[in-house]
C-alpha positions in Angstrom: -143.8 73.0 147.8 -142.9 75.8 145.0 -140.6 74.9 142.1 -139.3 77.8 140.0 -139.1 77.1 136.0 -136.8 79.4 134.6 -134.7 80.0 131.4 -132.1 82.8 130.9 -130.6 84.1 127.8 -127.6 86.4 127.1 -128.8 89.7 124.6 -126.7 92.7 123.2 -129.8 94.8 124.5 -133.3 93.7 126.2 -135.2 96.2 123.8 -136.6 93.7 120.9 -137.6 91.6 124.1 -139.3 94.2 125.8 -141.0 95.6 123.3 -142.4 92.0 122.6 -143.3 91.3 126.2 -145.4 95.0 125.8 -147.1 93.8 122.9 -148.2 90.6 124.5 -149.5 93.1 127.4 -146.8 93.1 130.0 -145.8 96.1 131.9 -142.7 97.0 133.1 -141.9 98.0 136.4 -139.4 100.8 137.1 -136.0 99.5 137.5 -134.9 97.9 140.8 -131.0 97.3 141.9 -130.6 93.6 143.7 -127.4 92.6 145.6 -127.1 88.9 145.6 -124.4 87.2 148.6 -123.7 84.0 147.7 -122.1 81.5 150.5 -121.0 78.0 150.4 -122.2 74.8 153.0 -119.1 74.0 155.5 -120.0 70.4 154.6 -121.0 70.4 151.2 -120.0 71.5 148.2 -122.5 73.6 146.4 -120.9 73.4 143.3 -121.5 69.8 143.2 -124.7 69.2 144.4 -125.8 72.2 142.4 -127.6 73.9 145.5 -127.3 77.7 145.9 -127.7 79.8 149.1 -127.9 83.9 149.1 -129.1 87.0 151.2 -130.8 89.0 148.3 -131.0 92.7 149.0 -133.2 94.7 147.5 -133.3 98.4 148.7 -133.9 97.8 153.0 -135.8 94.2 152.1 -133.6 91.4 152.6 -134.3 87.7 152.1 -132.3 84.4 152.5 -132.9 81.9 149.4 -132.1 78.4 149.4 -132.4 77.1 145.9 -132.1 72.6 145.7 -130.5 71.2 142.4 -131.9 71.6 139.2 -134.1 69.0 138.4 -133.6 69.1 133.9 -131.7 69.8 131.6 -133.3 72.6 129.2 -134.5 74.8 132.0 -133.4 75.7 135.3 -136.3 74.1 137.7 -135.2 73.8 140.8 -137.2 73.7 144.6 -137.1 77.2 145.8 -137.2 78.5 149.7 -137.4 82.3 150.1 -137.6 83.9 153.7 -137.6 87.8 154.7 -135.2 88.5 157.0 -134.5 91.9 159.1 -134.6 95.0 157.2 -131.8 97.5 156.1 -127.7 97.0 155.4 -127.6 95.8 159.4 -130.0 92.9 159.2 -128.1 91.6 155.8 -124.8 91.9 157.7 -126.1 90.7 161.1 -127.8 87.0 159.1 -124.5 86.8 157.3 -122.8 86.3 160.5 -124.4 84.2 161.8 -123.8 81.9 158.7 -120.4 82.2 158.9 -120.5 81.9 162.4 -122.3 78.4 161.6 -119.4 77.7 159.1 -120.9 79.1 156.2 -117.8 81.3 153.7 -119.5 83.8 151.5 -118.1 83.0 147.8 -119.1 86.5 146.1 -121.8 88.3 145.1 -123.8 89.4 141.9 -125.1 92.9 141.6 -127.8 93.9 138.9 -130.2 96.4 138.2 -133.8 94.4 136.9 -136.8 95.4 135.4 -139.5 92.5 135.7 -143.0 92.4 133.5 -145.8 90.4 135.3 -148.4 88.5 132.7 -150.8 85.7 133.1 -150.6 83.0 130.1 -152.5 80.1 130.0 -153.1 80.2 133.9 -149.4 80.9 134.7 -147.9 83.8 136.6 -145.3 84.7 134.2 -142.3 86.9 135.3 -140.2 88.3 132.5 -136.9 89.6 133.8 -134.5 92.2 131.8 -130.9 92.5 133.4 -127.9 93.7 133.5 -125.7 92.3 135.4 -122.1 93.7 136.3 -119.8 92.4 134.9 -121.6 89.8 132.8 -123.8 92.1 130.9 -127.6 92.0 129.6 -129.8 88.9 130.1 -133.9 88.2 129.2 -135.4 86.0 131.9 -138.7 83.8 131.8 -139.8 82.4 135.4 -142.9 80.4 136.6 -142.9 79.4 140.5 -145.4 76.3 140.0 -146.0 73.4 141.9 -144.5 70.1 141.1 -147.7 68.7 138.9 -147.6 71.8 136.9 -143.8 71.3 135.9 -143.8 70.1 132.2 -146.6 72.6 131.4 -144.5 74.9 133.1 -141.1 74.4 131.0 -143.7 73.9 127.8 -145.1 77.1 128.2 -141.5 78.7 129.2 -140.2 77.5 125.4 -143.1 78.9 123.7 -142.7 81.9 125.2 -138.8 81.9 124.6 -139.6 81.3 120.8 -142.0 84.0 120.9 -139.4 86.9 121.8 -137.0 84.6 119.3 -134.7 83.5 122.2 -133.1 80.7 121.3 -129.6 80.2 123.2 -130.5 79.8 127.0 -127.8 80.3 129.2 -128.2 77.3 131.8 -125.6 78.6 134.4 -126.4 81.1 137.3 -125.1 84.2 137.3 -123.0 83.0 140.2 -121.5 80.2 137.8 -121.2 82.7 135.2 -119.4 85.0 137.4 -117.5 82.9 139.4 -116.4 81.4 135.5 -115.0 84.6 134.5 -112.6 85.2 137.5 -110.8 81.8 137.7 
């Protein structure tokens, strides 16, 4: 079972971070735009039991994620379930159908443009994320998938890294939360 360990935090601009992450001896990957459909359960209520559900799009790629309820309170670790599903705008549509069919309601979506920085430290797979997201603006993001008896070295190495690129104000709500937050 995968966990993802991940902390977020609002910037003016990603460049002090990204230049950082370079000098540590990441490398950036060209830019990437990601369409994020959020729905809801028919019988539960997501914003409660602090599970998420999404088709993310990603150019033709398309993938359902189920993410379970964070399990701290400094980062954002939480099970994570990721499956492909059909390819192009039609296989998005035709899978969110069929969850609304099943009594799924889509609650809205995020779209951002990211540019990720792959770099192993200390024997962890270290994503580094640089967003903007519309409507919300720019955010730094630090992600390990680990399993579960790798957790607290996981968040441990996740803060020194933070401190590192002298982030110190993670944001702890999605970008859903944060999104859904600015339009009630």
């Amino acid at each position: 079972m995968n966990y993802e360990v991940e902390q977020k935090f609002p910037v003016v601009e990603t460049s002090a971070a990204e230049a950082e992450i370079v000098r540590l001896g990441g490398e950036f990957a060209t830019a990437i735009s990601q369409s994020d459909r959020y729905f809801t359960h028919p019988g539960r209520d997501f914003s409660k039991t602090d599970e998420a559900l999404r088709i993310r799009s990603v150019g033709d790629a398309n993938r359902v994620t189920y993410k379970g309820p964070k399990l701290d309170t400094t980062t954002k670790t939480r099970q994570e379930i990721e499956i492909e599903i059909a390819s192009g705008s039609a296989g998005a549509a035709q899978f969110a159908e069929m969850l609304t069919l099943l009594g799924f309601r889509e609650t809205a979506t995020v779209q951002k443009t990211r540019r990720t920085a792959q770099l192993l430290c200390d024997g962890f797979d270290v994503e580094f994320a640089l967003d903007d997201v519309e409507g919300l603006g720019q955010f730094v993001e630090i992600e390990i998938v680990t399993s579960q008896s790798e957790l607290d070295a996981a968040r441990t190495k996740i803060h020194q890294l933070a401190a590192k690129l002298g982030l110190d104000q993670p944001e702890k709500r999605s970008y859903l939360e944060l999104q859904l937050a600015k339009t009630s």
